[in-house]
Structures are given as C-alpha cells and as structure tokens.
SETOR-127071 format. One line per 10 residues: their letters; for each residue z, x, y of N, C-alpha, C. Coordinates in steps of 0.1 Angstrom, whole numbers. Example, Ala and Ser with C-alpha at 12.3 -4.5 7.8 and 13.67 -1.06 7.14 Angstrom:
! residues 2
AS = 78,132,-57,78,123,-45,78,132,-33  71,128,-22,71,137,-11,79,129,0 .
//
This chain:
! residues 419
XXXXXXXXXX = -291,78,-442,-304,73,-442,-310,74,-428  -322,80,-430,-326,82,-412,-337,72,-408  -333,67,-395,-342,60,-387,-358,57,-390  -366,48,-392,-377,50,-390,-387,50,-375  -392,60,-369,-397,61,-352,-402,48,-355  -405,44,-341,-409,30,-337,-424,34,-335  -436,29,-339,-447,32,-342,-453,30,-324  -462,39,-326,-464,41,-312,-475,28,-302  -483,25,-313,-489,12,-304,-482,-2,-300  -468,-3,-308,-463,-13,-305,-454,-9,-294 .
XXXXXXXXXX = -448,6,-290,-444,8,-281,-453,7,-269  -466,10,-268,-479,10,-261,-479,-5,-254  -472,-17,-265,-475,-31,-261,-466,-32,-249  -454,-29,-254,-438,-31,-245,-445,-21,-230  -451,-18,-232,-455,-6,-218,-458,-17,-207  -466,-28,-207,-469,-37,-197,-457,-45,-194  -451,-53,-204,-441,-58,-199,-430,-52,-187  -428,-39,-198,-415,-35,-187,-419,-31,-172  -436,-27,-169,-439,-25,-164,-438,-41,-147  -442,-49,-154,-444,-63,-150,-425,-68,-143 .
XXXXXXXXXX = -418,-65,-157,-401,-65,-153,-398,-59,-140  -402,-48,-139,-399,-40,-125,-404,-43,-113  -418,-48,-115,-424,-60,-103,-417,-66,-98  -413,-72,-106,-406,-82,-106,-395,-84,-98  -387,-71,-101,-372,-71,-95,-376,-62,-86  -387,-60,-84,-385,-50,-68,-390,-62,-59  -398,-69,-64,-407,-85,-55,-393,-90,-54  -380,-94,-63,-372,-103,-60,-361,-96,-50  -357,-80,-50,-356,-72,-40,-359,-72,-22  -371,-72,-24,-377,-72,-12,-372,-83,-1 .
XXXXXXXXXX = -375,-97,-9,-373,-110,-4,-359,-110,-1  -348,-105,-4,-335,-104,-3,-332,-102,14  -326,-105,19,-319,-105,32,-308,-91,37  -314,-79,44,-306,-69,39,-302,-67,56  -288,-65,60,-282,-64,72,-287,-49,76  -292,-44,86,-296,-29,91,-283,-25,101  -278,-41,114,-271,-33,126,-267,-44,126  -253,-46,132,-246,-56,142,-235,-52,149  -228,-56,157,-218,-52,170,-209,-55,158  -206,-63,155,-193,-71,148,-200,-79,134 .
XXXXXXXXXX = -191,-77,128,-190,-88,116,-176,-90,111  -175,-104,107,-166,-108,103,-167,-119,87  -156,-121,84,-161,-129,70,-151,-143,75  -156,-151,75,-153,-167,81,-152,-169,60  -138,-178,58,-143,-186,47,-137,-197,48  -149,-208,44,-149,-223,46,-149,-231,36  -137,-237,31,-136,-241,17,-139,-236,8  -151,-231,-5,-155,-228,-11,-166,-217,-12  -169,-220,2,-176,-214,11,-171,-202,17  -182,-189,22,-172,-178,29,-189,-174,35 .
XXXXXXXXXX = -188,-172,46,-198,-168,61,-193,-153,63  -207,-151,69,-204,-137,72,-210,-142,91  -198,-139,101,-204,-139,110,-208,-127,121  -222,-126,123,-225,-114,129,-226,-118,144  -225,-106,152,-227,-107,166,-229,-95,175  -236,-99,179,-239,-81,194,-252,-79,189  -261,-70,191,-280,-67,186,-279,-66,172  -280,-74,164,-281,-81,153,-292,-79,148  -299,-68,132,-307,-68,132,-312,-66,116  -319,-82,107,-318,-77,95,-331,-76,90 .
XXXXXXXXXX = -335,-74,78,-348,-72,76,-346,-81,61  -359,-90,63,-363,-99,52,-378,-94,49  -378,-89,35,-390,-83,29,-399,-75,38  -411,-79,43,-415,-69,58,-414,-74,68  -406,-83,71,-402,-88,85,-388,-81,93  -386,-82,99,-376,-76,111,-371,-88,118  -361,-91,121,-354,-104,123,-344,-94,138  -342,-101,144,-333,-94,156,-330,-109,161  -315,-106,165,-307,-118,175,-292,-119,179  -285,-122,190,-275,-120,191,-265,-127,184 .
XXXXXXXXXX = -263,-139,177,-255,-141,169,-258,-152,156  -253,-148,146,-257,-156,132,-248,-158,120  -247,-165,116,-239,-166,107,-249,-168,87  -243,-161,84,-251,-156,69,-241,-162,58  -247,-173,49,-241,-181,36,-248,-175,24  -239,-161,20,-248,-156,10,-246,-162,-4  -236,-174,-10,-239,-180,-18,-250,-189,-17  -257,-196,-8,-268,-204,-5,-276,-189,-5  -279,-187,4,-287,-173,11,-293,-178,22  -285,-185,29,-290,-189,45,-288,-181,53 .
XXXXXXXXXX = -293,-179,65,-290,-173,76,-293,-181,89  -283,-185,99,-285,-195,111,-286,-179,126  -295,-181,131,-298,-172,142,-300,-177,155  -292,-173,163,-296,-179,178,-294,-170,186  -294,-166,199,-294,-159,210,-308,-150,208  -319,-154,216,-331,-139,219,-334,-138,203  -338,-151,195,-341,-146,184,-357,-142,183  -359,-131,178,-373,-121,174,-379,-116,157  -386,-127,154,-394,-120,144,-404,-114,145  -400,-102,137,-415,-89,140,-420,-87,126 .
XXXXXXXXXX = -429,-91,121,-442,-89,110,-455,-87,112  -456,-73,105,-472,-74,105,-479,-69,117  -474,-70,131,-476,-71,146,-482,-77,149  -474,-90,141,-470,-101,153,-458,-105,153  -452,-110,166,-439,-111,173,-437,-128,173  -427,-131,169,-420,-147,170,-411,-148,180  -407,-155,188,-389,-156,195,-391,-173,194  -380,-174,195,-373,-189,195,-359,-189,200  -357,-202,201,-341,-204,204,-329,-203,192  -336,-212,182,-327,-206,169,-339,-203,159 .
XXXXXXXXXX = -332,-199,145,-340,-198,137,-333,-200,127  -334,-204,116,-328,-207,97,-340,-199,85  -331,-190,80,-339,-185,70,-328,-189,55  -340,-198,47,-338,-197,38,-339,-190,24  -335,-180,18,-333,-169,13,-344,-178,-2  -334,-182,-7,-344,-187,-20,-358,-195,-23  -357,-202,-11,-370,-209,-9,-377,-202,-2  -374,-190,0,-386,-178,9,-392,-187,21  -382,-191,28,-390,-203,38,-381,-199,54  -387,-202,62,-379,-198,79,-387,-210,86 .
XXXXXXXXXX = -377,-217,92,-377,-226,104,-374,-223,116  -383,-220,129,-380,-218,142,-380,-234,147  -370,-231,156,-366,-242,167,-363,-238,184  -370,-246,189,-367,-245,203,-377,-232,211  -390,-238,220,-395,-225,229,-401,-216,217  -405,-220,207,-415,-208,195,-428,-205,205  -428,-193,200,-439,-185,207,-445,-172,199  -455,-171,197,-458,-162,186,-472,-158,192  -470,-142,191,-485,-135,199,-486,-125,188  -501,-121,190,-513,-109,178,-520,-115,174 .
XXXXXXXXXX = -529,-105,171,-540,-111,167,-554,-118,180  -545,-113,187,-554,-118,201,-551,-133,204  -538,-137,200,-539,-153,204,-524,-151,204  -523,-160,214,-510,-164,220,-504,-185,214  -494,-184,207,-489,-197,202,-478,-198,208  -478,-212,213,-465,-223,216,-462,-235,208  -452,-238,208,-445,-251,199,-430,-252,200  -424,-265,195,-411,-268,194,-409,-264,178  -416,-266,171,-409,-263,157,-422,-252,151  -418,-244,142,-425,-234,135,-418,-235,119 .
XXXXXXXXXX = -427,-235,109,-424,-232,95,-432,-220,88  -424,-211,81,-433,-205,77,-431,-197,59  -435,-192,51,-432,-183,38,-430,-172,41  -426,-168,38,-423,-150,38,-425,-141,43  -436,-147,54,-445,-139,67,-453,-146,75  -460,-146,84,-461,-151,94,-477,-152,92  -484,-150,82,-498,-151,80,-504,-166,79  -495,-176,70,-494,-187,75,-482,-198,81  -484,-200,92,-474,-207,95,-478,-231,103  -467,-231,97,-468,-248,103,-461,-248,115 .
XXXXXXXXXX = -467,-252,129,-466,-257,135,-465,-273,140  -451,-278,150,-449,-297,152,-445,-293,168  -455,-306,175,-447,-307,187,-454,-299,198  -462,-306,202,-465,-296,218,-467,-285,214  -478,-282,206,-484,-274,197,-499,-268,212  -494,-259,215,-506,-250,221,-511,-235,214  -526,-235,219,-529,-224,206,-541,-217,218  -532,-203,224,-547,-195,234,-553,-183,222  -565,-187,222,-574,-176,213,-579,-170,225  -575,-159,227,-581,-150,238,-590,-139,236 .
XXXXXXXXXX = -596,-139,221,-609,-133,217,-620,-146,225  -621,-153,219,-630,-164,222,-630,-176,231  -617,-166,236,-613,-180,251,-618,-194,248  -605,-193,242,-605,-214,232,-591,-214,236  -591,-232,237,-574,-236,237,-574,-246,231  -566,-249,220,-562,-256,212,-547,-266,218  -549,-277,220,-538,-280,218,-536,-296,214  -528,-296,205,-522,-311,196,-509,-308,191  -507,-320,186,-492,-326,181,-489,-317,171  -495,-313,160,-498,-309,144,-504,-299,143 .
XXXXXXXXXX = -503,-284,140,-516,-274,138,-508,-266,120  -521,-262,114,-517,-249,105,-527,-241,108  -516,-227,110,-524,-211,113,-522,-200,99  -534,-201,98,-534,-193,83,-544,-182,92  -533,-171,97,-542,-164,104,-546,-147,96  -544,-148,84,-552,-138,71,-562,-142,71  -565,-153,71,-582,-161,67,-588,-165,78  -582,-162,94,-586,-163,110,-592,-183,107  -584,-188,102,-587,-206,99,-572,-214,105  -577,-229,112,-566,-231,122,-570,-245,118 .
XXXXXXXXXX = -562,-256,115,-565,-270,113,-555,-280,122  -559,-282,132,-552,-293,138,-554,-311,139  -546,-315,136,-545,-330,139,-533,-337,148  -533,-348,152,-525,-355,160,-532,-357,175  -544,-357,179,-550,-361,191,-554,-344,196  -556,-336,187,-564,-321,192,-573,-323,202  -575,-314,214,-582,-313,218,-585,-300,221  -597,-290,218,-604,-275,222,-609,-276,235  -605,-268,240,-613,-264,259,-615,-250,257  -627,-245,263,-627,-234,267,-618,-228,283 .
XXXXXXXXXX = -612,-220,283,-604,-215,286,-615,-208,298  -610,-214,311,-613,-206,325,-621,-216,331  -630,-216,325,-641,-228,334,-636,-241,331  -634,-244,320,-632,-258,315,-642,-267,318  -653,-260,315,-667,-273,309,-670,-274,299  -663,-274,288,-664,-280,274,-655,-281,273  -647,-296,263,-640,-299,257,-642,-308,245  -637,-302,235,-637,-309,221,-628,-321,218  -625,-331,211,-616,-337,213,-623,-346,196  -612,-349,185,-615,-357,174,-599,-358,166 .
XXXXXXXXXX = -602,-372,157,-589,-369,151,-583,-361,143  -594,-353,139,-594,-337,134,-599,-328,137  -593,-316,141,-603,-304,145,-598,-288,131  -610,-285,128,-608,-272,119,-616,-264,127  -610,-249,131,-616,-238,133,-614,-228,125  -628,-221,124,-628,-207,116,-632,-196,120  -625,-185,129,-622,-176,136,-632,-167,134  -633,-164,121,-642,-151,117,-654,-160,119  -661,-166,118,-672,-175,113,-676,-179,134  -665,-183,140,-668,-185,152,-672,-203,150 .
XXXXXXXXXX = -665,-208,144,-672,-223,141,-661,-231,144  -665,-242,146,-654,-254,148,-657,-267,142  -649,-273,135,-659,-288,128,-647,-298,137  -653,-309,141,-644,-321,141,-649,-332,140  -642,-341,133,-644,-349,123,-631,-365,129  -643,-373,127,-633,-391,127,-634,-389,148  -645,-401,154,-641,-396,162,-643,-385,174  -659,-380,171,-656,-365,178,-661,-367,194  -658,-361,200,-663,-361,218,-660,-351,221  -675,-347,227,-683,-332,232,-680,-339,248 .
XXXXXXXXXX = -674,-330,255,-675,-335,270,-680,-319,274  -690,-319,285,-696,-310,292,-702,-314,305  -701,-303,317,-700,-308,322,-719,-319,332  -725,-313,322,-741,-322,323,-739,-335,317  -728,-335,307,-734,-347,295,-716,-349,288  -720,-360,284,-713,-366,271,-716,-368,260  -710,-368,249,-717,-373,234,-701,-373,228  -705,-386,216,-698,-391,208,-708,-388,197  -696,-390,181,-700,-391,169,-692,-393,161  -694,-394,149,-681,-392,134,-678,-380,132 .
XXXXXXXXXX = -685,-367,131,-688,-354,130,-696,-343,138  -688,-338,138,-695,-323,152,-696,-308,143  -702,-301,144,-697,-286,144,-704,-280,154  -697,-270,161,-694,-267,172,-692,-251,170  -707,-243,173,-709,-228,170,-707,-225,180  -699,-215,181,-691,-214,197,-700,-198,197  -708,-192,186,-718,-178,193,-727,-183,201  -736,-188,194,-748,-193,198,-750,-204,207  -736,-210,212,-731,-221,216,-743,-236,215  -744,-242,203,-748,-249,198,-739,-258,189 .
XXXXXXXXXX = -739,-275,194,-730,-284,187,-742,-294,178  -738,-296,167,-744,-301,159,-738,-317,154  -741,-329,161,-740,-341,166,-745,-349,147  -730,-356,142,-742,-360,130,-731,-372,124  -738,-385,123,-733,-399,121,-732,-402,132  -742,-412,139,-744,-420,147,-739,-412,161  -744,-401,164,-745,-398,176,-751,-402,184  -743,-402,198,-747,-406,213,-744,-401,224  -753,-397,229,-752,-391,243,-756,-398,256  -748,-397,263,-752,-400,275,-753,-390,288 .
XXXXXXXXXX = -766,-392,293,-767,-380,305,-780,-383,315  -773,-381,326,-784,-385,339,-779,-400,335  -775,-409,337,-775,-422,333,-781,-429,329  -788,-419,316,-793,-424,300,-786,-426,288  -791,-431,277,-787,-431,261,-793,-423,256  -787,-415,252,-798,-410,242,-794,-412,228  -798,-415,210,-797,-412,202,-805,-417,194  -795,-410,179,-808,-405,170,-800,-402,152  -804,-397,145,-801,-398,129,-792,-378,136  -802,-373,136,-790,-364,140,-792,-358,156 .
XXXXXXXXXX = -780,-350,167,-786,-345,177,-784,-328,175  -787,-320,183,-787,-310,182,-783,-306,197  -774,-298,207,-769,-293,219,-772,-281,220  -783,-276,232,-782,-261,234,-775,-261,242  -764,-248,247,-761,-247,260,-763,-229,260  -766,-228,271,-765,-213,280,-756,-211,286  -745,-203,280,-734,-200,287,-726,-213,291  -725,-219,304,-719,-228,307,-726,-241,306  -740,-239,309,-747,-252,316,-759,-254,304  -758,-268,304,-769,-272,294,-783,-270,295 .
XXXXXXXXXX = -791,-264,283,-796,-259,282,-809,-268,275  -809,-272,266,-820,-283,259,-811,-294,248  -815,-298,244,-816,-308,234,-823,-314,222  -821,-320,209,-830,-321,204,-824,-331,192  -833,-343,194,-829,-353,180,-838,-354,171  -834,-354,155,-839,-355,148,-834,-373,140  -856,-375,135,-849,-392,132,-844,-400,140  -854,-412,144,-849,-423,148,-842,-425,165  -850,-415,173,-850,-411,181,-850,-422,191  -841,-424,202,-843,-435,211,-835,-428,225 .
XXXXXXXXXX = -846,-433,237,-843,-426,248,-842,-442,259  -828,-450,264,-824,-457,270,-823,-455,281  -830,-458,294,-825,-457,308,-830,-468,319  -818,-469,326,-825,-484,336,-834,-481,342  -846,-491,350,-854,-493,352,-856,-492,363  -844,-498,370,-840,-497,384,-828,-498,387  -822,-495,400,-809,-499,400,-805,-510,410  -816,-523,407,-814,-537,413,-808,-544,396  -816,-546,389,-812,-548,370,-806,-539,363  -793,-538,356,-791,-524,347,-794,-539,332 .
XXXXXXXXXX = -799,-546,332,-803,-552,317,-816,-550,319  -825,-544,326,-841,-542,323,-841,-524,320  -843,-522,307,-843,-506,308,-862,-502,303  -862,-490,303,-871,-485,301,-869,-478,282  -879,-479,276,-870,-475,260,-883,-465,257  -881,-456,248,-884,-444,243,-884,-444,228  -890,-447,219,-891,-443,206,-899,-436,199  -891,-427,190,-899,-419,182,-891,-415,174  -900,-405,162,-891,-395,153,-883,-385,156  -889,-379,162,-882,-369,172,-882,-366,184 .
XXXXXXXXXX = -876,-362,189,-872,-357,203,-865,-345,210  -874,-338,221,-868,-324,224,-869,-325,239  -861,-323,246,-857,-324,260,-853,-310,267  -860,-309,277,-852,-293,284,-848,-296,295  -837,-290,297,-831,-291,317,-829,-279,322  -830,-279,332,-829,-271,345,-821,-276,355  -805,-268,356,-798,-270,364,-792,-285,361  -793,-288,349,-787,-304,343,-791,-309,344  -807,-308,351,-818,-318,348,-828,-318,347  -832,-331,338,-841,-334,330,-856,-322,331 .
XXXXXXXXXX = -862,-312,327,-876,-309,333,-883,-315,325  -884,-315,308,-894,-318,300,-889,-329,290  -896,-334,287,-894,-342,274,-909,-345,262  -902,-344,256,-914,-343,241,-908,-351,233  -920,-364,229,-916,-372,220,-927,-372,207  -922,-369,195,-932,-370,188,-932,-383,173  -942,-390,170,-939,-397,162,-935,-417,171  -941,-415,183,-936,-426,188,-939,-437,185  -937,-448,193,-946,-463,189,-960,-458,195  -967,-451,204,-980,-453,205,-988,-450,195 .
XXXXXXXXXX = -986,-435,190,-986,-429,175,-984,-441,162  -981,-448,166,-981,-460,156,-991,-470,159  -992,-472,169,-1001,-481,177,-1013,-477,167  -1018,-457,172,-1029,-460,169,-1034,-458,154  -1022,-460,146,-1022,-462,130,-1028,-478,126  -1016,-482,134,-1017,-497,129,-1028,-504,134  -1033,-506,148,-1046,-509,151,-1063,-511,145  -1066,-499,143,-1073,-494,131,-1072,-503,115  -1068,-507,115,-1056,-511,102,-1060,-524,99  -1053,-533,110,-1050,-543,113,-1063,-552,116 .
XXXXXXXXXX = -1074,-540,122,-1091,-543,125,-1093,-544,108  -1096,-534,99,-1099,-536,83,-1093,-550,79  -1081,-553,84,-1077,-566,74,-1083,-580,82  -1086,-577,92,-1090,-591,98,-1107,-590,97  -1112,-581,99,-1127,-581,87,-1128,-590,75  -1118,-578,66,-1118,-589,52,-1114,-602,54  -1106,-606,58,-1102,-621,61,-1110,-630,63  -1119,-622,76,-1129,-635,81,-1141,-631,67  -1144,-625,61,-1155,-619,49,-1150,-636,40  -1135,-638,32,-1132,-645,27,-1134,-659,31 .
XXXXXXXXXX = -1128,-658,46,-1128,-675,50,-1145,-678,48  -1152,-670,53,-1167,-675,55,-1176,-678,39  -1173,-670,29,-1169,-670,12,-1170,-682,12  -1152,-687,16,-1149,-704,9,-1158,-711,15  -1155,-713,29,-1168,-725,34,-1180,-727,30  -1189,-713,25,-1198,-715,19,-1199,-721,5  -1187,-718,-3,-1190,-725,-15,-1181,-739,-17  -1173,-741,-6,-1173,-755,-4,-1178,-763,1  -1188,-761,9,-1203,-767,13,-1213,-769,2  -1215,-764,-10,-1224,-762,-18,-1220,-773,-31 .
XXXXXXXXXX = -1207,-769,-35,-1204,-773,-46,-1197,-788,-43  -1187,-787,-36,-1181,-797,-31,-1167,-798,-37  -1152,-801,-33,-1142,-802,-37,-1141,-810,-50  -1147,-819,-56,-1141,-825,-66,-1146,-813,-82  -1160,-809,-79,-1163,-802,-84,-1154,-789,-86  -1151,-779,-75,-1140,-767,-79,-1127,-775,-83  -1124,-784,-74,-1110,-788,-89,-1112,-787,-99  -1124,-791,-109,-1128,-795,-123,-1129,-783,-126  -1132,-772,-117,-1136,-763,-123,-1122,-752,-126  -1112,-754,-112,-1101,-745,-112,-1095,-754,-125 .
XXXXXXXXXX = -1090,-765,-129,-1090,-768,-138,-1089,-765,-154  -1104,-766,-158,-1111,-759,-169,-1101,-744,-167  -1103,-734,-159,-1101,-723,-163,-1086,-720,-165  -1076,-726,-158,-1062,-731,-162,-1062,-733,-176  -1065,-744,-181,-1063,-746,-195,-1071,-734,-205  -1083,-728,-200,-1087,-721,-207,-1079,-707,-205  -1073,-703,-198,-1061,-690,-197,-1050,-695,-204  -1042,-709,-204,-1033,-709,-213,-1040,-708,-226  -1046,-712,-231,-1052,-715,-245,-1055,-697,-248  -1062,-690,-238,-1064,-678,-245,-1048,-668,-246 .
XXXXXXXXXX = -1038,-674,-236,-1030,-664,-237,-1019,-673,-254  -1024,-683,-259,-1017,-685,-266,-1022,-680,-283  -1038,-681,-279,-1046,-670,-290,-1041,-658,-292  -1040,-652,-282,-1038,-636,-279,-1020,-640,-286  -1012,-646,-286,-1003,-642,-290,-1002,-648,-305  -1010,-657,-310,-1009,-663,-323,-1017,-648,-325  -1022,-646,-323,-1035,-631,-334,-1023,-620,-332  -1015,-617,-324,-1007,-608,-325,-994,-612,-334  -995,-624,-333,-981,-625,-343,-984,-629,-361  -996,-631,-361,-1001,-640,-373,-999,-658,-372 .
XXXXXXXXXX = -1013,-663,-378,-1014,-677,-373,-998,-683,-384  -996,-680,-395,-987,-688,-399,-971,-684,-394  -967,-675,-389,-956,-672,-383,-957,-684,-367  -968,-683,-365,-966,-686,-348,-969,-704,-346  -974,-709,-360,-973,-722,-361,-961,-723,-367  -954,-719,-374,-940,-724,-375,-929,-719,-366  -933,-707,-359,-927,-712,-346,-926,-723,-339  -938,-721,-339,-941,-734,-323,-937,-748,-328  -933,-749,-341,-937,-766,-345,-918,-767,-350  -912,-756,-355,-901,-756,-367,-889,-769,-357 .
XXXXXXXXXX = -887,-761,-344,-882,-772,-335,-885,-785,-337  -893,-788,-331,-900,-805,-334,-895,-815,-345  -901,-807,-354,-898,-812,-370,-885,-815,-368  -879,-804,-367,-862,-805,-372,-853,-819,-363  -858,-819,-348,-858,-831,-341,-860,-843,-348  -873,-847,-348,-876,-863,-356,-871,-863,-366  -865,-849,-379,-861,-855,-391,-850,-861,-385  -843,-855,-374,-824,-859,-375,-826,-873,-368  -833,-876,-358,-838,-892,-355,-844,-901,-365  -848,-897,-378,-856,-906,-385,-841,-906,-393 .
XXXXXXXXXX = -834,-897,-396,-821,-900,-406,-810,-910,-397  -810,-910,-388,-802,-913,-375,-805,-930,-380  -817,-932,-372,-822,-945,-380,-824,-955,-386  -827,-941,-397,-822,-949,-412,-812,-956,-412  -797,-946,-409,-782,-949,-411,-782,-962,-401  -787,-966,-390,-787,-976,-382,-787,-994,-388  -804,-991,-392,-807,-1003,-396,-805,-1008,-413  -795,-994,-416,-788,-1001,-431,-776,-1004,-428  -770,-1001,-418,-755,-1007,-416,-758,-1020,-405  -770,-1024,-397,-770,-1034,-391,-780,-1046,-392 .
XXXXXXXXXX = -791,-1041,-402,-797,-1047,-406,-805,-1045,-425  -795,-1047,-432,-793,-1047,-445,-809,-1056,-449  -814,-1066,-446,-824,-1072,-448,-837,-1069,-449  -838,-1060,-439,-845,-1055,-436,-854,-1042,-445  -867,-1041,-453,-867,-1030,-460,-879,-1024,-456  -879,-1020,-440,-888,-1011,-439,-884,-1014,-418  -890,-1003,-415,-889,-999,-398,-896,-1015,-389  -911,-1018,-398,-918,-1029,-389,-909,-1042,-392  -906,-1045,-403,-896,-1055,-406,-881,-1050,-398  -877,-1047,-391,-865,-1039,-383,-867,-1051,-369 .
XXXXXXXXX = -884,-1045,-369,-886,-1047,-355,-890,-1059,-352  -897,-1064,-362,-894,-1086,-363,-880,-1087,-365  -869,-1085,-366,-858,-1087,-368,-855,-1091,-358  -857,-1080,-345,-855,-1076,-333,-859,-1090,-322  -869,-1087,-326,-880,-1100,-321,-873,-1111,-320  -871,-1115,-334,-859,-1135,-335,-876,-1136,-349  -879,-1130,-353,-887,-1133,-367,-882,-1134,-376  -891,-1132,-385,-881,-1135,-400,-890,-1119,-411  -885,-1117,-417,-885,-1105,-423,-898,-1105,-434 .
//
C-alpha cells in the first residue's frame, strides 16, 4: 500500500516554524561561551563540580563580544565564568577593563568589579561596579559613577547611572551632578538627572540647581538644551542675581556660550532687591505678568516689565471713579426720599411690598400646582396635628375626669367648680 504525499500547503505551514526552530538554536548558539586561546588549561573537579582553569592571554568569545584576561576559571555546568588579570571586553567598539569580571552564561548577564572603565562612542565611563545583557548597549552602573561625554563636553557624575547608549539616553540618580567640562560655569545638580544625547537635552527633576557663573536658580524641574543653551526653569522657580530675587510661574535662561545672556519670566513675575545696603528688610519690589531682562557682561542693561501694578493702577482707577459716582448718585436718592416721605412711612411701605411678594410668590406656585393640590398641601400637616392632640385629650379627660362630658366642663373641673 503506498504512501499518501504530504499535501503541499500544510508542508508550506511547517516552513515557518522550522524556520523560527533554527533562530532559535543559532540565537541559543551565539550566547554560548566559546574558548578561542589560552596558555594552559586544566580541569579542577570540585565535588560535584569540575572547573575548567585557564591561564596565560586568555581569550573567549560570548555572542559578539570578545572577552580577554589572564586567568579564569569556567563552571560549565552553571555556565559561569570568573575573570581576573587585565580583564577586556571588546563589543561593538567599545572597550571594558576591570579588575574581575563574572559572566553568567544563562542569565545572559556580566558583572564588572573593580576600576570599570568603558570608552566609544565619544565618551569615556568610570565606576566600581558595571552590569550588563549580552552587550554593552545597555549597561548599570554603582559607585563613583563618572560619565565624560566628549562630543558635548558634559560630565556626569553620581552614585547610580543607566547607559543605554543604542538610544544615546543616560539616567542618573544618587546626588548627580552635570558640569560642563573645561570652564566649569555651569553646573546641573537634582535628585534626578536624564540626558538625551541625540536630542542634546537634559531634564532634572526633585530639586533642580542651575549654578552659573552670573546667577543661581533653583526649582522642582529644569530642562536644560545644551544646543541652543537655554534652561527652562518650571515649578516655583528662583533666581538670584546681582543681589536680587527674581521669580515667576515659569523662567526661561539665555546663555551665549559661557556668559549669560538674557532672561525671561513668564506669569506672576516678581523682581526683589534691597533698597540700600544700611536695611536689607526695606526692598524695592517689581510686579508684573511678565518679565524680560538683558545683560552685558552679567549685568543687568535692560529690563521690560509688562502687565505691572501701574498697568493696573490705570485699570482700576478709572473704575473705582464710575463706582463712587454711582454711590454718591444713590446716597443723594435716599436722603431725598427720606426727607420727603419720612421713615415711618417707607417702613409701611417696605412692609406692604414684603407681604405682597410672599403672597404673589405663593399664587404663582398655587396656579402652577392647582389650587386643590396646594391647599392640601399646605393644610394636610396641621390637620393631622390637632386630630392626634384632640384624640390625645379625649383619652386624658376620660381616664381622669370621667364626670366630665364635654372640654368646657373639663375646664370647671380644673377651676375647683362643679360640672
């Protein structure tokens, strides 16, 4: 009896899978830990356990990485590998060394320890500890965490950083602080800083302080455009400069190259400075909507306030003249017609028209409701009151005065009469 062929679109189905299967095992391949060179190896076995120990220029390759070091020992039941002497990871081009290193084969994971240093990309990294997946695109940095961007001459340094440098994006916390690199007249400083490389931006957030060297400013939130070099000042920003206050709903920072350049608040604008310097509690104050300030050489040339208190002044003025017109129009009104008529008279008369507004607002709602609906409204309460007191009563003066056959005979009773 012969075979029936296997129909060809169901074979057509199986074509993706097996396709996907081979992915698969070449992806699980790759990740594999494959030895290229060493001086020596030896096989150490340790209870249950058996090490492979390598030594002399040592050099293995994990997926597209390149691993080099002078001595390590490899637990290919685990799939560990411990590395120390001149250890060098090469990915991608960029370069790692450290003191030791641990790669964990299954968890696609590598731990540098001791003196990490990692350069490309145009930026140079330091740290005590480094983590990373499979390549060096993103990695966690702990510990005396320095970070030189030598495209954009920035220096990063804090306790905590992640470098996800495929997406040129860097997030530090633990007391970050950004400096530009050479002059060192700007410094960022918040309890978070995110930069975005391609973008050329910087946000910091919780905290933030712009130090330059014309001015100071604090806030909750900064972003910090390192092209155009413009910082964007927002939740309760304040600056201080020349030995003023300045703030406002939001601020805006020009700088030119090094040196500040203008300014500009938006909302709620207030410009604080002493008066003299015999009182610093007598100041001179500045309000308005907005405000734009230019310097030369860090100081002050222009200032433009728009929206101020005089701007109000001459609103309200104007204003305030129409209402005290009509005022006096009124007072002069009453006196005249309380001279004429006389107070007992307009009582009688405010009076009358009280009762005649209740009475019409109670028409207006009997004609809307119908008169028989709205008189048993108004009355059904009452009624039901006096009947329960007239039965009340009743029951009273038949249990205490039986003699008695009627309410006025009750009330001779009451008296000391006779019935």
């Amino acid at each position: 009896m012969s075979r029936r062929p296997i129909p060809f679109p169901f074979a057509f189905r199986l074509l993706p899978v097996l396709v996907l299967c081979f992915a698969l095992a070449a992806g699980l391949q790759a990740q594999r830990i494959v030895l290229e060179q060493a001086a020596t190896m030896r096989n150490l076995p340790a209870g249950e356990l058996e090490y492979k120990e390598l030594e002399g220029d040592v050099v293995v390759r994990y997926g597209d990485s390149m691993i080099r070091f002078g001595f390590g020992r490899y637990n290919e039941r685990d799939g560990v590998l411990d590395c120390v002497r001149n250890v060098e990871v090469h990915d991608d081009g960029r370069v790692l060394t450290c003191d030791e290193l641990t790669l964990y084969e299954k968890d696609e994971k590598a731990v540098a320890r001791g003196n990490v240093k990692i350069t490309g990309d145009s930026m140079i990294v330091h740290s005590r500890l480094a983590t990373w997946w499979r390549g060096l695109d993103k990695v966690e940095l702990q510990t005396d965490v320095e970070v030189f961007d030598l495209k954009d001459s920035l220096k990063l340094v804090c306790g905590s950083a992640m470098l996800d440098n495929a997406n040129g994006y860097a997030r530090a916390s633990l007391a970050p602080v950004m400096t530009r690199m050479g002059a060192d007249t700007l410094t960022l400083k918040a309890r978070t800083l995110e930069w975005w490389r391609t973008e050329d931006r910087a946000l910091a957030w919780k905290g933030a302080e712009l130090d330059q060297k014309d001015l100071k400013a604090s806030c909750d939130s900064l972003v910090w455009e390192n092209g155009p070099r413009v910082a964007h000042l927002y939740h309760t920003p304040r600056i201080l400069q020349e030995n003023r206050e300045i703030t406002g709903d939001t601020i805006r920072v020009f700088l030119e190259e090094e040196d500040l350049d203008s300014l500009s608040v938006q909302g709620h604008a207030l410009v604080l400075s002493p008066a003299d310097s015999v009182s610093a509690k007598l100041y001179d104050r500045l309000e308005g909507a907005t405000l734009a300030v230019s310097f030369v050489e860090g100081q002050a040339s222009a200032l433009e306030l728009a929206g101020s208190a005089d701007e109000g002044l001459a609103v309200a003025v104007p204003l305030a003249l129409v209402l005290g017109i009509a005022a006096l129009i009124a007072s002069a009104l009453s006196v005249a017609v309380f001279g004429l008529f006389g107070v007992e008279v307009l009582l009688g008369v405010a009076v009358e028209i009280s009762f005649a507004s209740a009475g019409g607002a109670l028409a207006f709602r009997a004609r809307r409701e119908g008169w028989l609906l709205h008189a048993a409204g108004r009355t059904w309460r009452p009624m039901l009151i006096l009947l329960v007191l007239a039965a009340v009563l009743g029951v009273v003066i038949d249990r205490w005065m039986p003699q008695a056959g009627s309410l006025p005979q009750a009330v001779r009773l009451l008296r000391g009469g006779m019935p």
